[in-house]
LUMBA-904138 format. One record per residue (C-alpha): x, z, y; residue in one letter; chain. Coordinates in steps of 0.2 Angstrom, whole numbers, padded with zeros to 4 digits. Each point is the difference from the previous one (the first is absolute). Layout:
N
     x     z     y res chain
     X     Z     Y   A     A
...
This chain:
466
     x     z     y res chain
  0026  0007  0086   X     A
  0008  0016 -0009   X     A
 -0006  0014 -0010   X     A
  0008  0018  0001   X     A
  0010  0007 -0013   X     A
 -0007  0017  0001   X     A
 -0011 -0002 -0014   X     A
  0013 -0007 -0012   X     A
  0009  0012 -0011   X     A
  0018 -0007  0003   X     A
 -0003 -0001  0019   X     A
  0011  0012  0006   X     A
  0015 -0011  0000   X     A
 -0007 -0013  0009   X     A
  0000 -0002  0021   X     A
 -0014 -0015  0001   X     A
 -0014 -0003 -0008   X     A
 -0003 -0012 -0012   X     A
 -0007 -0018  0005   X     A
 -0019 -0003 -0005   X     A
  0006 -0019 -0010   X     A
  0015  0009 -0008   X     A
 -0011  0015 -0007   X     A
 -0012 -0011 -0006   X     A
  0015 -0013 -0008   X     A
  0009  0014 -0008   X     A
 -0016  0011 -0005   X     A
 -0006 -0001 -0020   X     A
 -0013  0010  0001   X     A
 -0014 -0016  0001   X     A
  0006 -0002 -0020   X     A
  0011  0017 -0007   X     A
 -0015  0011  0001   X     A
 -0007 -0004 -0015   X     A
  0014  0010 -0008   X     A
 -0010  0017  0009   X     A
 -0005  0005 -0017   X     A
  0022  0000 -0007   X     A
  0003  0009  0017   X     A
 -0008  0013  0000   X     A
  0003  0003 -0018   X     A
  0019 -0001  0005   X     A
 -0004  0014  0014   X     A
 -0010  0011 -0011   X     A
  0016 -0002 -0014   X     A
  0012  0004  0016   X     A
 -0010  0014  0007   X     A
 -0003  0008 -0018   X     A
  0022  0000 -0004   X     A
  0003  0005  0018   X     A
 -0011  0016 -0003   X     A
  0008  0002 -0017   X     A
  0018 -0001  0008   X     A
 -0005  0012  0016   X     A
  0001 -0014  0013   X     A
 -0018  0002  0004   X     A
 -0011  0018 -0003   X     A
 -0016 -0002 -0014   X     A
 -0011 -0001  0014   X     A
  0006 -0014  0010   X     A
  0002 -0010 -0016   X     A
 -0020  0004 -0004   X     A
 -0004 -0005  0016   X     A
  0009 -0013  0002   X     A
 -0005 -0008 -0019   X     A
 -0019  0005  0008   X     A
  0003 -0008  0016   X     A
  0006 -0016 -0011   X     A
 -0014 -0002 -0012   X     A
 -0012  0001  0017   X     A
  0007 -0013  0006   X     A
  0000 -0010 -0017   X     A
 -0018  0003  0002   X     A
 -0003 -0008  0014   X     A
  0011 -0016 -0004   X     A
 -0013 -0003 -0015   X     A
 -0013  0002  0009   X     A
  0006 -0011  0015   X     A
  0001  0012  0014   X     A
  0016  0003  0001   X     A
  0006 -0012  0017   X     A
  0016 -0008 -0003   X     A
  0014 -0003  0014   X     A
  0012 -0015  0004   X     A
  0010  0012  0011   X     A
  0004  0013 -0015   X     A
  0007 -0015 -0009   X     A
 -0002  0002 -0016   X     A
 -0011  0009 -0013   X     A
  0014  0016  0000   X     A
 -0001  0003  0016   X     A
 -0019 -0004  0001   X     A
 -0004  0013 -0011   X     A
  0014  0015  0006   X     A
 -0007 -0002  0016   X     A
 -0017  0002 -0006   X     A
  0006  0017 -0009   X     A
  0008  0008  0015   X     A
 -0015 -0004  0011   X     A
 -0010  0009 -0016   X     A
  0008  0014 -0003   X     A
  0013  0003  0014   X     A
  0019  0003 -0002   X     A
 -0001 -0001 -0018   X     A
 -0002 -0014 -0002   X     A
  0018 -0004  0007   X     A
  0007  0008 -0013   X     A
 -0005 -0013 -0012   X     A
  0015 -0011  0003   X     A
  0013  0014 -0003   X     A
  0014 -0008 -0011   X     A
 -0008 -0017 -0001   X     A
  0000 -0016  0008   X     A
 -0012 -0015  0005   X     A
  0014 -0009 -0011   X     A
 -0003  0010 -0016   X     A
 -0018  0002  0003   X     A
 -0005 -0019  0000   X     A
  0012 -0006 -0015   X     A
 -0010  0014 -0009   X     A
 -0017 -0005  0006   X     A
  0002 -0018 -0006   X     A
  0008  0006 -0017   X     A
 -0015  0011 -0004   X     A
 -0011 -0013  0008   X     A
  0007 -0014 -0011   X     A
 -0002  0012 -0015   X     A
 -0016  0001  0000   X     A
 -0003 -0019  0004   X     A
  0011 -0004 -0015   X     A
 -0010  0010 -0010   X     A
 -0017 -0008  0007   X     A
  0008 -0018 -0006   X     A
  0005  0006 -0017   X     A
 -0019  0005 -0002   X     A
 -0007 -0017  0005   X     A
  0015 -0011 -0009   X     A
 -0006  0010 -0016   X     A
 -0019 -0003  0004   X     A
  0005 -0019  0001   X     A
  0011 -0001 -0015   X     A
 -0013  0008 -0012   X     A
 -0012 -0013  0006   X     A
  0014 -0013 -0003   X     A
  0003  0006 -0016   X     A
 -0018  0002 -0004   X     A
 -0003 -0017  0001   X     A
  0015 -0007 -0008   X     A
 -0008  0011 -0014   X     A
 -0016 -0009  0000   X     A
  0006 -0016  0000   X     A
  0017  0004 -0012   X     A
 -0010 -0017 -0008   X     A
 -0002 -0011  0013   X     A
  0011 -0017  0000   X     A
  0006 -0008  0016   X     A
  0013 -0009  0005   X     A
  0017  0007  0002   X     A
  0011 -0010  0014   X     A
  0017 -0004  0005   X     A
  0001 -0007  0018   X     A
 -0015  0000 -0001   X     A
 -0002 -0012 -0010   X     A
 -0009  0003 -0020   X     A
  0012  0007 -0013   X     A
 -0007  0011 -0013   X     A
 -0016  0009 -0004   X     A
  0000  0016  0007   X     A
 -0015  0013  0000   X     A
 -0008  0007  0015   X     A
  0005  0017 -0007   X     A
  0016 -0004 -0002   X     A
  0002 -0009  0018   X     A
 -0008  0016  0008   X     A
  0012  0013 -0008   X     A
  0014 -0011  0008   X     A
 -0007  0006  0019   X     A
  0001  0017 -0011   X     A
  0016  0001 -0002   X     A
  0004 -0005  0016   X     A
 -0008  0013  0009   X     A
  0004  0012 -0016   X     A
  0017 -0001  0009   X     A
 -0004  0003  0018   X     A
 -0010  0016 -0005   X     A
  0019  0003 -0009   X     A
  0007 -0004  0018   X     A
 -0012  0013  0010   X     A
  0003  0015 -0012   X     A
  0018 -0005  0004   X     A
  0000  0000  0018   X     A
 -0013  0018 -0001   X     A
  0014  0009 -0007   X     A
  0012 -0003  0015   X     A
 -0012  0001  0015   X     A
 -0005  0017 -0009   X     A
  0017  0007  0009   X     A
 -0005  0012  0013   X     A
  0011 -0002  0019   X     A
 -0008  0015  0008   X     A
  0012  0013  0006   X     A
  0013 -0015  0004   X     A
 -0005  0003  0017   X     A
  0004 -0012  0013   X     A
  0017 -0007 -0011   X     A
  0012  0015 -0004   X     A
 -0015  0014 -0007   X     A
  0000  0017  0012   X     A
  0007  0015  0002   X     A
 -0016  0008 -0005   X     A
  0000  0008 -0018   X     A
 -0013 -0011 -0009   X     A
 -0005 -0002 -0015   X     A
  0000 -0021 -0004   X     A
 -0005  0003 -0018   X     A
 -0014  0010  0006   X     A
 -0009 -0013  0008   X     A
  0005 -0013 -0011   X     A
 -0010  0011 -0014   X     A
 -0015  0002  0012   X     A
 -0001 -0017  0003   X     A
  0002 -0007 -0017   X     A
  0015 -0007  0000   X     A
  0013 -0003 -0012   X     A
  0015  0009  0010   X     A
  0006 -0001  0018   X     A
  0012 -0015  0005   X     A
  0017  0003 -0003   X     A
  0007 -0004  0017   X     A
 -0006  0001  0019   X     A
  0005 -0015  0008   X     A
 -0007 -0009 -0014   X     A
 -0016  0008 -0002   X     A
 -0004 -0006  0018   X     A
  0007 -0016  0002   X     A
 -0005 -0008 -0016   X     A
 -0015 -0010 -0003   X     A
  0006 -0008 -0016   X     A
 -0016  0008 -0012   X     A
 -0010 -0011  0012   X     A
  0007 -0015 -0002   X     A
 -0001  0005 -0018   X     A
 -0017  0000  0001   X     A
 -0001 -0016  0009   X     A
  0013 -0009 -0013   X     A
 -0014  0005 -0013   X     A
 -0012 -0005  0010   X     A
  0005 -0018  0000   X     A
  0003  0000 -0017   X     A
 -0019  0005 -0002   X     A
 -0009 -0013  0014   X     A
  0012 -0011 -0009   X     A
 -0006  0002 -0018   X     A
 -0018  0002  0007   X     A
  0002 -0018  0012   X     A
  0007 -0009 -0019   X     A
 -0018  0007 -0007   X     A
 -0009 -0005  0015   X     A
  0006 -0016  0000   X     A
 -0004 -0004 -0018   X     A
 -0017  0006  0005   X     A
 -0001 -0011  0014   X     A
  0004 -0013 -0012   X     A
 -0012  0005 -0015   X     A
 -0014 -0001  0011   X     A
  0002 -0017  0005   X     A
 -0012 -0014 -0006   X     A
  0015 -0009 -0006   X     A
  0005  0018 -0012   X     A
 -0018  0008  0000   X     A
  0009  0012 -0011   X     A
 -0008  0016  0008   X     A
 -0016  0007  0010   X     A
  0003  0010  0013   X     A
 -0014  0010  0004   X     A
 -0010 -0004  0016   X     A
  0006  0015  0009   X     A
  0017 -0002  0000   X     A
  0000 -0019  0008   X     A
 -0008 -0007  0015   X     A
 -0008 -0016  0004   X     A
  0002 -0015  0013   X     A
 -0007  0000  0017   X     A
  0000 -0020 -0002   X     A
 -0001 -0004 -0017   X     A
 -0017  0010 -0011   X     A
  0011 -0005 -0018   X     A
  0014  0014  0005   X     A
  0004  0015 -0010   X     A
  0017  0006  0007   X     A
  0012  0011 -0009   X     A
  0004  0010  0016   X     A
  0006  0018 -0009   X     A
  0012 -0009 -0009   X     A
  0006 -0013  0013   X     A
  0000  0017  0012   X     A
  0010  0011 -0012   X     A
  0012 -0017  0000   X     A
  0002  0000  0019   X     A
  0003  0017  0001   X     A
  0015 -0002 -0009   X     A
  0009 -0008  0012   X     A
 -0004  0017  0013   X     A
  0007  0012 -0010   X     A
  0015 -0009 -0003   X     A
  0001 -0002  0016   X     A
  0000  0020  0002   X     A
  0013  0001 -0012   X     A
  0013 -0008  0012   X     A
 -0005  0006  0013   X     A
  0004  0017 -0007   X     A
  0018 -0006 -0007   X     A
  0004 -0007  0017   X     A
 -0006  0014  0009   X     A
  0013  0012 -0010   X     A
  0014 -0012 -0002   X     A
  0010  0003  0015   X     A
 -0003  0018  0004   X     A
  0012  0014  0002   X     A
 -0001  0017 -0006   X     A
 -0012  0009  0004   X     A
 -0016 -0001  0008   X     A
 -0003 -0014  0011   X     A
 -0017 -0006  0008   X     A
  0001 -0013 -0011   X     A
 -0009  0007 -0013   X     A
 -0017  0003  0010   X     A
 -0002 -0019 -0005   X     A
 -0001  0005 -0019   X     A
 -0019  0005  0000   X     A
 -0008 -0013  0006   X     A
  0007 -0013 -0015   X     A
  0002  0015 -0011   X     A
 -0021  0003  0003   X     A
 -0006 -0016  0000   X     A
  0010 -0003 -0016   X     A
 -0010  0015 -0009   X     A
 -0017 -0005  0009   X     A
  0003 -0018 -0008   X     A
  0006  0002 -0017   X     A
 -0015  0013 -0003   X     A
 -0013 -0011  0006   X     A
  0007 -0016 -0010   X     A
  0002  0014 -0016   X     A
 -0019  0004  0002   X     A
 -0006 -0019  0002   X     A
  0010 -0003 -0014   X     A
 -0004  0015 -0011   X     A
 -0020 -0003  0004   X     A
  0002 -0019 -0001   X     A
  0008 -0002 -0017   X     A
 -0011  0006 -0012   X     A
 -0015 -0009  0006   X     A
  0009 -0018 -0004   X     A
 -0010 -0011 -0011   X     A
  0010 -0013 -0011   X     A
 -0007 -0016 -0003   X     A
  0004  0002 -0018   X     A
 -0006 -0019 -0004   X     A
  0012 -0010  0014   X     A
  0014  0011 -0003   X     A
 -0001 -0003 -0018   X     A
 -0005 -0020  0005   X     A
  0017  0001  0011   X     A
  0011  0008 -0013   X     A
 -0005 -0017 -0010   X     A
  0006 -0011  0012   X     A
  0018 -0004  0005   X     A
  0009  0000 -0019   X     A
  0000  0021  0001   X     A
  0003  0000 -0019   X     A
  0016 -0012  0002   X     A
  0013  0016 -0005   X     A
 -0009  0005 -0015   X     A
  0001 -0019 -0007   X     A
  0019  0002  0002   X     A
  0000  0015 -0007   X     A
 -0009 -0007 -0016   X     A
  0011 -0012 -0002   X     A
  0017  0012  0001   X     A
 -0010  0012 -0012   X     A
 -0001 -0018 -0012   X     A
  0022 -0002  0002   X     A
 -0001 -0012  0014   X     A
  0012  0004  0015   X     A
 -0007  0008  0016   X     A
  0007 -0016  0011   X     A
 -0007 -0012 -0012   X     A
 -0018  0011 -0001   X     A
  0001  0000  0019   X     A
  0002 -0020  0001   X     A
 -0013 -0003 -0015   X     A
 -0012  0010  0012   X     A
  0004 -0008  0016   X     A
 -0006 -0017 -0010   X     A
 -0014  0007 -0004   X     A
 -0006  0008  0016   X     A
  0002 -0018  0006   X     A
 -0008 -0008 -0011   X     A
 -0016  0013  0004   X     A
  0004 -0003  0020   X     A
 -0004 -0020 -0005   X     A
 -0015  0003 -0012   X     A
 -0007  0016  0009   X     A
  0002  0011 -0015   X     A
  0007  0019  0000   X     A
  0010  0001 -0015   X     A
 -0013  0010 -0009   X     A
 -0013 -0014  0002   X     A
  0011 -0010 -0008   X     A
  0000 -0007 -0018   X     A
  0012  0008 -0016   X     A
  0002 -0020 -0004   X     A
  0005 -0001  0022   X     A
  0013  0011  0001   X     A
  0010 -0004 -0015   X     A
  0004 -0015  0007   X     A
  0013  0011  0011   X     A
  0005  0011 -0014   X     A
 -0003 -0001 -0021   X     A
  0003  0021  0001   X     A
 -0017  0000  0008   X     A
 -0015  0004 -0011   X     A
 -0015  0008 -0001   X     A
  0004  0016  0003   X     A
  0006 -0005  0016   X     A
 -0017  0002  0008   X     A
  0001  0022 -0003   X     A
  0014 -0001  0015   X     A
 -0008 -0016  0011   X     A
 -0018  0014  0002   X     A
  0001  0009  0017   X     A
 -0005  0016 -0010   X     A
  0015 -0004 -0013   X     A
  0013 -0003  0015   X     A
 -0004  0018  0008   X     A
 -0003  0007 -0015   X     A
  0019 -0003 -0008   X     A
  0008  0007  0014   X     A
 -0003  0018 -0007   X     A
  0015  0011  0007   X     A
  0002  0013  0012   X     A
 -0002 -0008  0017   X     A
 -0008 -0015 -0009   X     A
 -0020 -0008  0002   X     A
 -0004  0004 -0014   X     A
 -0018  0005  0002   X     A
  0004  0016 -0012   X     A
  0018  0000  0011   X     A
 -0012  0002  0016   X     A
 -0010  0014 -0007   X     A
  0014  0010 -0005   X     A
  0008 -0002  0017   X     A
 -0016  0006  0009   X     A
 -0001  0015 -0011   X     A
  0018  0004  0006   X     A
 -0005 -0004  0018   X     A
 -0014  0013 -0002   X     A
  0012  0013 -0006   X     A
  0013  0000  0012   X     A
 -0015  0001  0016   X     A
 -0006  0013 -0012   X     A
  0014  0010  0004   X     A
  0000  0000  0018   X     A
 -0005  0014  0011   X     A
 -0019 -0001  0004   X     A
């Protein structure tokens, strides 16, 4: 089974008709047309500098901008049919122009290319989706920060492999994740200010012999300036994978929280609550409360990395200029943006509805010798050397690991048997409150510390474009 070429804008050339499999295999139509609204946007851009350079007359340019936002119209409202022999959502709606308003509409394609046209689509397309994450990574770190804030006093434990170290607070713990994704919203602006580059006029790889006007349409369409080279401006796909590496970077950051998470709300941590509506429960076992938005956001990790590679091995061998290749950079490119959006607004609506078990954190905090540092660092404050402090401590956190004792349930008469430095004052620096309380320094715990920081969080999301 074949279909006739007739229909299709480049069919001229070609003596055969297309086979029905390999139209279908090589089509993109089943997944480009959601970049309909960036197309015709780009055509509307085109048809306006054409006009203002004498390519096309005022009229054909009104009635082909008319004859566009008619059939924007009926995409939104679902009407408009879509066709697997046009290909691709270019060619879908060009055809659908010259069956509307006749030959002018085969005018539209003067001094542009299929090549030029999609690597603009996708660059405004991604614009727009970079600046739909940077809203809901904002919404998600004011509620991050709003709960450090509200719990700038609440002591935890602090681990190393995972293992207790040193009191932390909850505050404190959150504005880590902060940080984090502090820089990944660094990373997006970054990556906006290069796929703000506009390739139109680049035509299929050379530019045309038509006298366009490139900074034209880069200024109608809001970007920064035109791409500075043709065969560049359609071939490359870099901005994309940009966006990818940043995307992995994010779900990376997001799967370190949702792990701790996963963790917290364990019977063996029952740091947290999670609120009902963000777990699910056991088709076998009535006891279950599952932490499933976090153990999702976590899986999901693993796709969009996945996406990322894809991207870099789909560019890594490809001559210049165009090739085919590059139809396969929507489909990870979409899913990508579908994914971290979704796991952005689970996140952003999920976080400040945790509920910290203040008591068991506190409860955990006291077990495990967390206040171990602080007792060296008395007895270097008193003129003993940190490598003998350390081994006087080590003793002692023994000797509480025999007798079940935390070294501030021990007695004043109890721990100077390890060290004559020791005296009453030591018990200021053994208190969970005086350990986190000491460490009062920019970056530091510091219950005061964490305040300050969250005021600073504040101000730098403050300053954001709304």
């Amino acid at each position: 089974m074949s279909h006739d070429n007739s229909i299709k804008p480049w069919g001229g050339r070609f003596s055969e008709a297309t086979d029905a499999f390999v139209e279908r295999f090589t089509a993109s139509v089943t997944f480009d047309q959601r970049l309909y609204h960036h197309d015709i946007n780009g055509s509307i851009a085109h048809a306006t500098m054409l006009a203002e350079v004498g390519v096309l007359t005022d009229p054909e340019r009104d009635q082909i901008i008319s004859g566009l936002e008619a059939i924007r119209a009926e995409i939104v409202a679902g009407k408009f049919q879509w066709s697997v022999q046009l290909e691709d959502v270019h060619m879908n709606i060009e055809a659908a122009l010259t069956q509307r308003i006749g030959i002018t509409g085969k005018k539209l394609h003067t001094g542009r290319s299929r090549n030029d046209q999609v690597a603009t689509d996708i660059r405004l397309y991604l614009r727009d989706e970079i600046d739909a994450v940077a809203q809901e990574l904002t919404r998600l770190q004011r509620g991050l920060v709003g709960l450090a804030k509200r719990h700038a006093d609440t002591i935890m434990p602090g681990f190393t492999h995972l293992q207790t170290a040193q009191p932390v607070t909850f505050g404190h713990h959150l504005l880590a994740w902060n940080e984090m994704l502090q820089r990944d919203y660094g990373r997006l602006i970054d990556c906006r200010k290069r796929v703000n580059q506009s390739p139109l006029g680049a035509a299929a790889l050379a530019g045309t012999t038509y006298p366009i006007n490139r900074a034209r349409t880069a200024e109608l369409l809001g970007f920064d300036a035109p791409t500075a080279n043709s065969l560049d401006s359609v071939s490359d796909r870099d901005f994309a994978i940009e966006f990818g590496a940043f995307s992995a970077l994010l779900m990376t950051h997001l799967s370190r929280a949702s792990e701790e998470l996963v963790l917290w709300t364990s019977a063996q941590f029952n740091f947290i609550n999670l609120p009902d509506r963000f777990c699910t429960g056991s088709s076998i076992m009535p006891q279950k409360k599952n932490p499933d938005v976090p153990e999702l956001v976590r899986g999901k990790t693993g796709r969009v990395n996945g996406h990322l590679v894809s991207l870099l091995t789909l560019m890594k061998s490809q001559p210049l200029a165009y090739n085919k290749d590059n139809q396969e950079d929507k489909e990870p490119l979409f899913d990508t943006i579908d994914t971290v959006k979704d796991c952005l607004r689970a996140f952003a609506d999920m976080v400040p509805a945790i509920e910290p078990r203040q008591a068991e954190m506190l409860e955990a905090a006291k077990r495990g010798f967390s206040t171990a540092t602080d007792l060296a660092d008395y007895l270097v404050r008193k003129g003993v050397a940190f490598r003998d402090a350390h081994e006087i401590v080590g003793k002692s956190v023994a000797y509480g690991i025999a007798h079940d004792k935390d070294l501030s349930e021990m007695s004043l008469t109890e721990l100077q048997q390890f060290s004559a430095s020791i005296e009453a004052d030591v018990f200021t620096v053994l208190t969970l409150e005086g350990s986190v309380a000491a460490r009062d320094h920019v970056g530091g715990t510091a219950p005061a510390q964490v305040r300050a920081a969250c005021a600073r969080a504040l101000k730098l999301l403050d300053q954001r474009p709304a």
